[in-house]
Structure formats: C-alpha cells, structure tokens
VMD Tcl script that builds the backbone (N, CA, C; Angstrom):
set m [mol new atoms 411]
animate dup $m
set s [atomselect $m all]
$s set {name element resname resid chain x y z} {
  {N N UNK 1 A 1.717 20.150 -29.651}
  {CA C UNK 1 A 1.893 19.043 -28.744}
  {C C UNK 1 A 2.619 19.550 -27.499}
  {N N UNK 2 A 1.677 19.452 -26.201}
  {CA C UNK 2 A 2.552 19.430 -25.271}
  {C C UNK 2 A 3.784 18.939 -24.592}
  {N N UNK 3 A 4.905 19.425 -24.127}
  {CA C UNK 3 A 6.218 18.753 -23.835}
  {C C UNK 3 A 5.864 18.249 -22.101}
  {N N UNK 4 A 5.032 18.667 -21.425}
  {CA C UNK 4 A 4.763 18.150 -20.409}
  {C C UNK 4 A 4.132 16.685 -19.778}
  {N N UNK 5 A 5.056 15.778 -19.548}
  {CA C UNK 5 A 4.243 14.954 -18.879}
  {C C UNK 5 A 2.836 14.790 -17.741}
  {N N UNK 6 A 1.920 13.815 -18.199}
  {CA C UNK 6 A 0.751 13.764 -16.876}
  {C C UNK 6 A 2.058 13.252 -15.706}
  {N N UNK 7 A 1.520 13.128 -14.685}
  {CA C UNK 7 A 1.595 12.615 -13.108}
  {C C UNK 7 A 1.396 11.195 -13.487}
  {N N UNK 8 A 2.137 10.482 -12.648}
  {CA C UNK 8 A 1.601 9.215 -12.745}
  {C C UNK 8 A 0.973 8.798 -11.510}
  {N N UNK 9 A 0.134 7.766 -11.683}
  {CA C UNK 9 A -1.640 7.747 -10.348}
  {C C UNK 9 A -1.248 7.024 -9.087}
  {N N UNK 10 A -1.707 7.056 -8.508}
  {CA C UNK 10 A -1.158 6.447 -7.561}
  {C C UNK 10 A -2.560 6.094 -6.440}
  {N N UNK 11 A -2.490 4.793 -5.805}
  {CA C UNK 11 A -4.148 4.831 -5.026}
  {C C UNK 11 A -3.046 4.775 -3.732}
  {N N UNK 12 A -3.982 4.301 -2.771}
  {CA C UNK 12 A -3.329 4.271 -1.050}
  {C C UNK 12 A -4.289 3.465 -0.355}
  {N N UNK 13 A -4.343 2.376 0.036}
  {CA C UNK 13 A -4.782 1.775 1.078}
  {C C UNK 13 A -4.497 1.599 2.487}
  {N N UNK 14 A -5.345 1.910 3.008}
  {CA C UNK 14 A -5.289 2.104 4.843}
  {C C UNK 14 A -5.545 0.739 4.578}
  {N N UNK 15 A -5.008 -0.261 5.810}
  {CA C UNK 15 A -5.366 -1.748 6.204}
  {C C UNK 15 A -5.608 -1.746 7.906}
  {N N UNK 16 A -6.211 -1.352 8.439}
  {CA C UNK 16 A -6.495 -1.236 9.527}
  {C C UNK 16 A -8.086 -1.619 10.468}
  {N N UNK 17 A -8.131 -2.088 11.203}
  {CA C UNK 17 A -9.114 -2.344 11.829}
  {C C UNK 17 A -9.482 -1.505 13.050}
  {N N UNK 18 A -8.503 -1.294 13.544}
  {CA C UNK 18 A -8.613 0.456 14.532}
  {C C UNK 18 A -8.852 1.552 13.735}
  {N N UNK 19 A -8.624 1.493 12.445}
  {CA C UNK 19 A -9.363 2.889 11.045}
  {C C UNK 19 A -10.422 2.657 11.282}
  {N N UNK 20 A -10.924 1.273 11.084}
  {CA C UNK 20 A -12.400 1.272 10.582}
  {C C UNK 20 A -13.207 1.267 11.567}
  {N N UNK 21 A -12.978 0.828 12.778}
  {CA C UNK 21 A -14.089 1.044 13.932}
  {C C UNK 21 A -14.071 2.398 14.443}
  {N N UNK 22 A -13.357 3.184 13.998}
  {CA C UNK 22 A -12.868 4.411 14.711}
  {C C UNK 22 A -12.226 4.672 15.709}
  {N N UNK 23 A -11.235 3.748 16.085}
  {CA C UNK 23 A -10.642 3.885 17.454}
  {C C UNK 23 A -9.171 4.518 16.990}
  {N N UNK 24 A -9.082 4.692 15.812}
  {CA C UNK 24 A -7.231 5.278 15.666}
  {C C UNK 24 A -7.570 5.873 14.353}
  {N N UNK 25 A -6.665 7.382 14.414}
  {CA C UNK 25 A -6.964 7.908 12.962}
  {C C UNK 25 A -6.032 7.515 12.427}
  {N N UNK 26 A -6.437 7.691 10.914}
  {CA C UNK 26 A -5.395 7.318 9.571}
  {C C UNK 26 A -4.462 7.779 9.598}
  {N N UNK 27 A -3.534 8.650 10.308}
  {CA C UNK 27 A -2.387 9.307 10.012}
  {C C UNK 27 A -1.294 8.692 9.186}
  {N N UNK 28 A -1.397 7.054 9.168}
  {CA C UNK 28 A 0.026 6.768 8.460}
  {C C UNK 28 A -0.655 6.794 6.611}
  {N N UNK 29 A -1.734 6.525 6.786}
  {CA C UNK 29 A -2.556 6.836 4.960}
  {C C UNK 29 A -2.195 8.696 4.460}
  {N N UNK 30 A -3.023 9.206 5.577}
  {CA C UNK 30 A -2.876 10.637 4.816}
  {C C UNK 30 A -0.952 10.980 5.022}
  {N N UNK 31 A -0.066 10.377 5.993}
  {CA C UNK 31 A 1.038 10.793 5.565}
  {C C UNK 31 A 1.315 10.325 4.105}
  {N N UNK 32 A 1.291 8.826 4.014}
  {CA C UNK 32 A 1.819 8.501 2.392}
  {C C UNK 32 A 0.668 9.150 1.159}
  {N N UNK 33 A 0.033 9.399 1.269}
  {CA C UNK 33 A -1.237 10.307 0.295}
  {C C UNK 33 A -0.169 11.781 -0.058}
  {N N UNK 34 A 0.373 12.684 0.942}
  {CA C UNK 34 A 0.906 13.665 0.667}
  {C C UNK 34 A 2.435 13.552 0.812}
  {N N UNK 35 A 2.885 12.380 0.936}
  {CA C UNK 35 A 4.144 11.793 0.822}
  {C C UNK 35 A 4.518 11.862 -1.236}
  {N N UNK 36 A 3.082 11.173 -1.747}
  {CA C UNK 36 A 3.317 10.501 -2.715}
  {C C UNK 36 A 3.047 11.891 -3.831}
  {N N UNK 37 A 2.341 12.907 -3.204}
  {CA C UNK 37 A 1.851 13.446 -3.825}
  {C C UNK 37 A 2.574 15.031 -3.950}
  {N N UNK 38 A 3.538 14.755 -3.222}
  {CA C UNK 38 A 4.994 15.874 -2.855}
  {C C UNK 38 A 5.697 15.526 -3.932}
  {N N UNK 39 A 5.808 13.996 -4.323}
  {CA C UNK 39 A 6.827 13.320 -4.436}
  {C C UNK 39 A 6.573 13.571 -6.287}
  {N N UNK 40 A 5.447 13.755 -6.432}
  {CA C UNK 40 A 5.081 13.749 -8.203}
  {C C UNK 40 A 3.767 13.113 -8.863}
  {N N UNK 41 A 3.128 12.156 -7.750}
  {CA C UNK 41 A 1.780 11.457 -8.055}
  {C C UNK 41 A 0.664 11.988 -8.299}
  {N N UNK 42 A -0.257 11.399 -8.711}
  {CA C UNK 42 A -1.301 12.022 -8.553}
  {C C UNK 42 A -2.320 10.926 -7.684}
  {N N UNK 43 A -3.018 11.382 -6.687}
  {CA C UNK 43 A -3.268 10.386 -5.905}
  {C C UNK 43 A -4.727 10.322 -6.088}
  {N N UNK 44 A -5.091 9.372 -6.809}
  {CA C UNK 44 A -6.665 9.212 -7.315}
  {C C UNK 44 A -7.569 8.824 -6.205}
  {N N UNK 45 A -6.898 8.028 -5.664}
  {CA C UNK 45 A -7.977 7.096 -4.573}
  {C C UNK 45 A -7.335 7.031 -3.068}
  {N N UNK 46 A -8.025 7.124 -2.353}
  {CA C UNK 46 A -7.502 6.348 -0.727}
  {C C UNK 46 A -8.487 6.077 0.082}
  {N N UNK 47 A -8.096 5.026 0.126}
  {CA C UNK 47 A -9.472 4.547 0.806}
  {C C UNK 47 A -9.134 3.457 2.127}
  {N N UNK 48 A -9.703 3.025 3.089}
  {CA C UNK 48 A -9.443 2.109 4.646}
  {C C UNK 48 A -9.887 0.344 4.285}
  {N N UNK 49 A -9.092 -0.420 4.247}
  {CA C UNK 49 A -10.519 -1.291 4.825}
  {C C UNK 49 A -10.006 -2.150 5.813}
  {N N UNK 50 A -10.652 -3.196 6.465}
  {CA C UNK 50 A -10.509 -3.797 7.470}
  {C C UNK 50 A -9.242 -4.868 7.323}
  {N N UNK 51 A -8.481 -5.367 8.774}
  {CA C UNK 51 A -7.334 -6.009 8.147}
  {C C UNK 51 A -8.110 -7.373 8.305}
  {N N UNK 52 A -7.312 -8.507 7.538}
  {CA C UNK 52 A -7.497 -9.408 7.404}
  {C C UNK 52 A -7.189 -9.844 5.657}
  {N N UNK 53 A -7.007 -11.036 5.512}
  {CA C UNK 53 A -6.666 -11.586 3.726}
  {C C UNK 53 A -7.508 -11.661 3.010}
  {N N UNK 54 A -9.228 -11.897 3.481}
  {CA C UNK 54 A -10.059 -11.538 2.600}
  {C C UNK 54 A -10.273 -9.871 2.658}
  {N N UNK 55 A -10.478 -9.608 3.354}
  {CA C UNK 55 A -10.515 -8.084 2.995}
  {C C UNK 55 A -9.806 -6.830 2.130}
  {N N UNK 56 A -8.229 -7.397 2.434}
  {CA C UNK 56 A -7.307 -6.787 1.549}
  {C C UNK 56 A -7.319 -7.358 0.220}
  {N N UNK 57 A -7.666 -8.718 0.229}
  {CA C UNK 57 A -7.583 -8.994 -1.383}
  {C C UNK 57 A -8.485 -8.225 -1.538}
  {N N UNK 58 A -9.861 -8.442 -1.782}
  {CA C UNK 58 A -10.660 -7.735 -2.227}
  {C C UNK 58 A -10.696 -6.106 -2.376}
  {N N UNK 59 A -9.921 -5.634 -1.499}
  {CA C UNK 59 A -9.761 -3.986 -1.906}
  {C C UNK 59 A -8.700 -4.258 -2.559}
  {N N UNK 60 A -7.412 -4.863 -2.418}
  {CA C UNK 60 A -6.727 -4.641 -3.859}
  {C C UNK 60 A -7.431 -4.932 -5.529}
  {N N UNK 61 A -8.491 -5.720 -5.640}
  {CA C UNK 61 A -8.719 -6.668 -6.552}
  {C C UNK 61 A -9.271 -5.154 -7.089}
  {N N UNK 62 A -10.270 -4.338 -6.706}
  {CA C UNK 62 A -11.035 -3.124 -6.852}
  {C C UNK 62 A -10.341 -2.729 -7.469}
  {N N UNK 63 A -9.161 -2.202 -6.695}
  {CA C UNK 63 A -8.247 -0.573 -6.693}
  {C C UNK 63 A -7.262 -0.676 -7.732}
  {N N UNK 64 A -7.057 -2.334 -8.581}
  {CA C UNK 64 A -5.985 -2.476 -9.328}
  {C C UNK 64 A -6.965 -2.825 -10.736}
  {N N UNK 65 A -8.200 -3.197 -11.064}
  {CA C UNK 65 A -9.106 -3.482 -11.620}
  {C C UNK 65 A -8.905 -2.235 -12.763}
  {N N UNK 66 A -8.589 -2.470 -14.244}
  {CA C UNK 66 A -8.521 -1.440 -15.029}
  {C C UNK 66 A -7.400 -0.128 -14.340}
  {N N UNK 67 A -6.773 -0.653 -13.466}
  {CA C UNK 67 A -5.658 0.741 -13.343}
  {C C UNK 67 A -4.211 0.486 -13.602}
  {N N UNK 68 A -3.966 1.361 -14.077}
  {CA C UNK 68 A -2.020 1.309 -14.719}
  {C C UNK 68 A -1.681 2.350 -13.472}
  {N N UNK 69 A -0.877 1.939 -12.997}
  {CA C UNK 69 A -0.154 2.639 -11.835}
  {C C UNK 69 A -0.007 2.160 -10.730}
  {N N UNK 70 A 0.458 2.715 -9.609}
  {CA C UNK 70 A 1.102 2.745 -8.209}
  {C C UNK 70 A -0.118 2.361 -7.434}
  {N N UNK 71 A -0.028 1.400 -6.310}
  {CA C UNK 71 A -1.316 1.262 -5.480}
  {C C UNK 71 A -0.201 0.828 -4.245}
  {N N UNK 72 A -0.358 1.546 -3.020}
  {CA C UNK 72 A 0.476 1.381 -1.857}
  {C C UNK 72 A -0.416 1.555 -0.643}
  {N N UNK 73 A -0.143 0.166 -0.201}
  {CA C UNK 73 A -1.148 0.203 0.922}
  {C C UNK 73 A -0.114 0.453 2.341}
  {N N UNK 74 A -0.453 0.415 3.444}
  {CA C UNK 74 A 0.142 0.812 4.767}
  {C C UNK 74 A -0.791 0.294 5.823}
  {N N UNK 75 A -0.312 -0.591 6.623}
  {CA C UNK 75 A -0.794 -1.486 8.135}
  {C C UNK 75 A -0.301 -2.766 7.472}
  {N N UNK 76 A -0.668 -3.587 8.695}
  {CA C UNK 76 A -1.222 -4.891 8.537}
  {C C UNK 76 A 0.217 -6.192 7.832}
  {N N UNK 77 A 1.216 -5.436 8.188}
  {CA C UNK 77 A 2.261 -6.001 8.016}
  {C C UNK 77 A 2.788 -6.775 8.992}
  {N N UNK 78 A 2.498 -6.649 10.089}
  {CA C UNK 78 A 3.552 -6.990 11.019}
  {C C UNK 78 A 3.473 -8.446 11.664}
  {N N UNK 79 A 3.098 -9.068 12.750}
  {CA C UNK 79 A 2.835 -10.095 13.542}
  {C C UNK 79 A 1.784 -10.409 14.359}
  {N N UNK 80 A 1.511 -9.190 14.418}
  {CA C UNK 80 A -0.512 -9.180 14.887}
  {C C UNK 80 A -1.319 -10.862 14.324}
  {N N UNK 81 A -2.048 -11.241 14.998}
  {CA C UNK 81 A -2.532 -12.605 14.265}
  {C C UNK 81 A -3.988 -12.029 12.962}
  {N N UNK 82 A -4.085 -10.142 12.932}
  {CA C UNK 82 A -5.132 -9.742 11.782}
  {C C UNK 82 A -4.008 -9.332 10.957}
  {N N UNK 83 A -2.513 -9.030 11.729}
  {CA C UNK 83 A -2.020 -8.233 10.259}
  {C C UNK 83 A -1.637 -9.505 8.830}
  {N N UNK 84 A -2.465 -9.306 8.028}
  {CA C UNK 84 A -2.668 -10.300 6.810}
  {C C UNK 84 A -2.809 -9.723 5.533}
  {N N UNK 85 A -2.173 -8.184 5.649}
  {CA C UNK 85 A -1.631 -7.690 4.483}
  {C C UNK 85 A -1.024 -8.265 2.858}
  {N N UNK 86 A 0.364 -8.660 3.967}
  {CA C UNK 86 A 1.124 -9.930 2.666}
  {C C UNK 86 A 0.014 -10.698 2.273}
  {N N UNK 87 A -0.432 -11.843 2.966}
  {CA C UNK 87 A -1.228 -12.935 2.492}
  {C C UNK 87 A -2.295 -12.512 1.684}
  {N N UNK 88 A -3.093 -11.355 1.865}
  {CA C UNK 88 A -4.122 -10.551 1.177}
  {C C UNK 88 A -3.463 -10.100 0.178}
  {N N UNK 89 A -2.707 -9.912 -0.224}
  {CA C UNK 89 A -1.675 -9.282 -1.368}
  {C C UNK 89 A -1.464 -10.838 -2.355}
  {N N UNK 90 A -1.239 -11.761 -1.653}
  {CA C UNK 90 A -0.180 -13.016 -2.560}
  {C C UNK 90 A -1.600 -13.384 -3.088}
  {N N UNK 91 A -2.569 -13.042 -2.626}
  {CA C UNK 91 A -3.739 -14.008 -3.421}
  {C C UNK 91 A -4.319 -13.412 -4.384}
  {N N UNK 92 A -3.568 -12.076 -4.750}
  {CA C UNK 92 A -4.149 -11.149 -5.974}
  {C C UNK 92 A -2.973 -11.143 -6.773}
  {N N UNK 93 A -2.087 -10.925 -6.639}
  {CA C UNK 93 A -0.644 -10.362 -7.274}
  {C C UNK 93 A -0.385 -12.094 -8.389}
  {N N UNK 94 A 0.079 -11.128 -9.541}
  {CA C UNK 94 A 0.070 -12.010 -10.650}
  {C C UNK 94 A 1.943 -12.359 -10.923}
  {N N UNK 95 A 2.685 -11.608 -10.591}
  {CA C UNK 95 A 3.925 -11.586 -10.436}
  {C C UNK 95 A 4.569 -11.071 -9.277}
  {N N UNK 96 A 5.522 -11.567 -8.566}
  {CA C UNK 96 A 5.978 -11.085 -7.824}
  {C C UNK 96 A 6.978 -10.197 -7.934}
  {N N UNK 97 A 7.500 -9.018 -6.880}
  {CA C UNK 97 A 8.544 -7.989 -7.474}
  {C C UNK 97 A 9.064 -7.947 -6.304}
  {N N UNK 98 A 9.857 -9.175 -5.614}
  {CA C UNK 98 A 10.743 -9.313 -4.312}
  {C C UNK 98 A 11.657 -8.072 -3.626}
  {N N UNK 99 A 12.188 -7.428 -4.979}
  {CA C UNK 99 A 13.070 -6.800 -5.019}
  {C C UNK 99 A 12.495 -5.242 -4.522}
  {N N UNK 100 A 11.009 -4.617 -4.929}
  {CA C UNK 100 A 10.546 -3.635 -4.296}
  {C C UNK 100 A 10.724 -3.952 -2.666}
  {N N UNK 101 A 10.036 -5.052 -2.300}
  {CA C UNK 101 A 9.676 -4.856 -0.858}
  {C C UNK 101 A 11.063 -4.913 0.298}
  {N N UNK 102 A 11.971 -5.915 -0.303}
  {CA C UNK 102 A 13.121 -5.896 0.283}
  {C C UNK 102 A 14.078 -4.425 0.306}
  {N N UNK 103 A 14.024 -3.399 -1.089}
  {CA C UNK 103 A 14.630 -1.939 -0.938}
  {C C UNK 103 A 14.049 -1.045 0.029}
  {N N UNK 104 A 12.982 -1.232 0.534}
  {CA C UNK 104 A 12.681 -0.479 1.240}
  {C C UNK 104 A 13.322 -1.161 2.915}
  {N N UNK 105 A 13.285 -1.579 3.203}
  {CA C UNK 105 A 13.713 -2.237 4.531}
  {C C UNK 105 A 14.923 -1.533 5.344}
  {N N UNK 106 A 16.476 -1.569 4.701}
  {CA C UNK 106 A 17.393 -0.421 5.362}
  {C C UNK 106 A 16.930 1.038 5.376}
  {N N UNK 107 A 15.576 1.178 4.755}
  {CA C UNK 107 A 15.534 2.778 4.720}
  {C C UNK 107 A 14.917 3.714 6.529}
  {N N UNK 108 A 14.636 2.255 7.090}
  {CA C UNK 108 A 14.423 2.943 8.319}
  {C C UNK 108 A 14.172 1.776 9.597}
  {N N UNK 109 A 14.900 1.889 10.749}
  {CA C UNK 109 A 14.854 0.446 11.418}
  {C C UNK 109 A 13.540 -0.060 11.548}
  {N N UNK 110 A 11.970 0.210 11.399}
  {CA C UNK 110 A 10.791 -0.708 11.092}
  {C C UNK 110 A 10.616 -1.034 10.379}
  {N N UNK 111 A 11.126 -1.180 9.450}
  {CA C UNK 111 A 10.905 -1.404 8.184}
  {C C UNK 111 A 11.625 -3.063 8.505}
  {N N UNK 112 A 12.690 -3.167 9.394}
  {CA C UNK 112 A 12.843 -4.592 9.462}
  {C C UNK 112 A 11.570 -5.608 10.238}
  {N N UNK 113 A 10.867 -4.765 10.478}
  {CA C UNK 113 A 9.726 -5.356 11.509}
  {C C UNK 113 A 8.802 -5.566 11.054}
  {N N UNK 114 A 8.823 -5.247 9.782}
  {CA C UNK 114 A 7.517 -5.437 8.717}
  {C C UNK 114 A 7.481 -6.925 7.662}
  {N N UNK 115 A 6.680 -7.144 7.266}
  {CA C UNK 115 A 6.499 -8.445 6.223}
  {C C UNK 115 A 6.009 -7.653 5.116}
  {N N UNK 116 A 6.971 -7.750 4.354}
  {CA C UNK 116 A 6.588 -6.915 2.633}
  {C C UNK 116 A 6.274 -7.381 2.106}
  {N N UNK 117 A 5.497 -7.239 0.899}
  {CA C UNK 117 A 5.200 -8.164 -0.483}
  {C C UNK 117 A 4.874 -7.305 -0.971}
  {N N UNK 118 A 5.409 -7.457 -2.875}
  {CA C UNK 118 A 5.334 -6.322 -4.043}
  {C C UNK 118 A 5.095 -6.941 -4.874}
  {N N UNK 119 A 4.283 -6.564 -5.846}
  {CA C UNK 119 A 4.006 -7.664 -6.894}
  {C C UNK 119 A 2.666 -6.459 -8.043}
  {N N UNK 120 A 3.312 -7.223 -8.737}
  {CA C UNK 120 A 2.536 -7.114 -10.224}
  {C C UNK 120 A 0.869 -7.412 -10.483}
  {N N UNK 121 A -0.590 -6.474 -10.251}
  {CA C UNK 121 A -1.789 -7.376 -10.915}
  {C C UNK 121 A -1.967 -6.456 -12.175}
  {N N UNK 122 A -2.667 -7.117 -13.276}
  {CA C UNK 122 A -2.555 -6.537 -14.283}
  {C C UNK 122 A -1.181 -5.403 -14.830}
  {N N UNK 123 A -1.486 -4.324 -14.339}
  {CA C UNK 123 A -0.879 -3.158 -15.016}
  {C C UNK 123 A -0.727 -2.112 -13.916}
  {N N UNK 124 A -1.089 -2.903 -12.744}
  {CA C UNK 124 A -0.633 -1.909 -11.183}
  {C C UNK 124 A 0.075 -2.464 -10.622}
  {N N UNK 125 A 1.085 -1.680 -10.076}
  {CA C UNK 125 A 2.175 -2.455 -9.090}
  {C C UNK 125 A 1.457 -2.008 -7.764}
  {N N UNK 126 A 1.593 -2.936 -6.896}
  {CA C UNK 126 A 1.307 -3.508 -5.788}
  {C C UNK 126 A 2.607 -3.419 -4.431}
  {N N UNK 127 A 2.828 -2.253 -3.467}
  {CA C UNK 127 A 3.591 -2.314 -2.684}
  {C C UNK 127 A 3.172 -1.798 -1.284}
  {N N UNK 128 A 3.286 -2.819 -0.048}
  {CA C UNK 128 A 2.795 -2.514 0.968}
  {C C UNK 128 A 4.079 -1.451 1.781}
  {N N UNK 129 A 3.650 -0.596 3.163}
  {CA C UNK 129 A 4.218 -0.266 3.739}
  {C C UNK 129 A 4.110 -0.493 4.995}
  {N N UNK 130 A 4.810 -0.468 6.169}
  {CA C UNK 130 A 4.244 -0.468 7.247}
  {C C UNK 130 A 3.169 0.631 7.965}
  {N N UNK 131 A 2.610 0.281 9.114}
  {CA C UNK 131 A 1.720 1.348 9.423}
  {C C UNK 131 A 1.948 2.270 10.117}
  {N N UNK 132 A 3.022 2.974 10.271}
  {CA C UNK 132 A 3.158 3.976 10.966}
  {C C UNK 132 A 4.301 5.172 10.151}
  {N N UNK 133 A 3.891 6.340 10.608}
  {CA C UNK 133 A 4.311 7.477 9.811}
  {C C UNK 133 A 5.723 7.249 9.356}
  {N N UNK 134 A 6.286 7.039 10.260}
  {CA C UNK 134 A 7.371 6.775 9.954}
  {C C UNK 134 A 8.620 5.468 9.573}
  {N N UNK 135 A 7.293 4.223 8.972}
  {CA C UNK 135 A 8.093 3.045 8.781}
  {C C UNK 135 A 8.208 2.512 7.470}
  {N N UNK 136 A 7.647 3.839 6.696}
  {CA C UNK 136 A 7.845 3.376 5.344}
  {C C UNK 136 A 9.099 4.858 4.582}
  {N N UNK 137 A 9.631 5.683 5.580}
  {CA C UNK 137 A 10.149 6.778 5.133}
  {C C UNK 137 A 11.564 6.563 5.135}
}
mol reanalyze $m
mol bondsrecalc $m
mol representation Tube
mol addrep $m
C-alpha cells in the first residue's frame, strides 16, 4: 500500500466575454490554473464561458456534475451590468459557504471590489475569484 496521497482536482473557470470573442487573453485563468497547480492540485479542467447567470450556471452545473473537488472560477464579479458570476453561482450552489468568499477579501485591496459567493453543489466546492492576476492572490 502506498503512503502517498493523490492531488486533489481542481477545475477553473474563465467568466469572461472579452475571452470569448477574443478581444482579451485569459491571463487571470492560466494564472490561477498554475497558481493551483504550484499549490498541490491537480487541475483537470479549464475552460471560458461567456459572462452572464445563465451561462455561468450552466458551466458550473457541467464542471460540478459527478465531481468531488475544487472548481474556481475568475471574472465576472464586479459591477459591470454582465458581471453575473455570483447570481450564476446562487442558482446552482446547494449550500452556501459565506465564510470562503469573505477570507479571501483582506488578502489583497480588489478583492474588496469583488462580489464573492462560495458554496457547496453536490460534492464540489464552488469559489469565485476576481478577474485579474492579481485579485485573487
């Protein structure tokens, strides 16, 4: 019997609408992809999709569908009238976990500029970040 633990999984969602038309690259996805994956993860999935509350539900609904682990998305937090991250999040999330999204906040001054939501679907935890390299660090 091995004494070594697996990695635990981890997906990444881009929420962006400048990703998806091609007008802005992903940089704040592939930072948290090799953020997470420095950090001990194993990062199964990352994938973009468009912002808005139907859109993000539906890529969370996917990405948490049969998965035990970490799913951290980045954009679509802020005050923009598309960033609809949170709201795309509250309409999937089966429990809420207040307490993730609020620890991250003193860790860097955007982080006050962001609208968090963390929460529980099935057997994946659910935590957004803001969209830029440096507002979830």
């Amino acid at each position: 019997m091995s004494n070594t633990l697996s990695p635990q999984q981890a997906k990444v969602l881009t929420c962006s609408d400048g990703v998806i038309h091609g007008a802005r690259v992903d940089k704040s996805g592939a930072a948290l992809v090799e953020h997470l994956t420095n950090a001990g993860f194993d990062v199964v999935e990352h994938r973009v999709t468009a912002d808005g509350t139907g859109n993000v539900a539906a890529a969370l609904t996917e990405m948490t569908d049969q998965f035990a682990g970490l799913v951290v998305s980045t954009g679509g937090t802020g005050f923009a009238p598309r960033d609809q991250t949170p709201e795309g999040t509250q309409s999937v999330i089966e429990r809420e976990a207040p307490g993730l999204a609020e620890a991250r906040r003193p860790c860097n001054p955007l982080g006050r500029l962001s609208r968090g939501r963390a929460g529980i679907r099935g057997s994946a935890c659910i935590v957004h970040t803001p969209g830029s390299t440096n507002g979830w660090r």
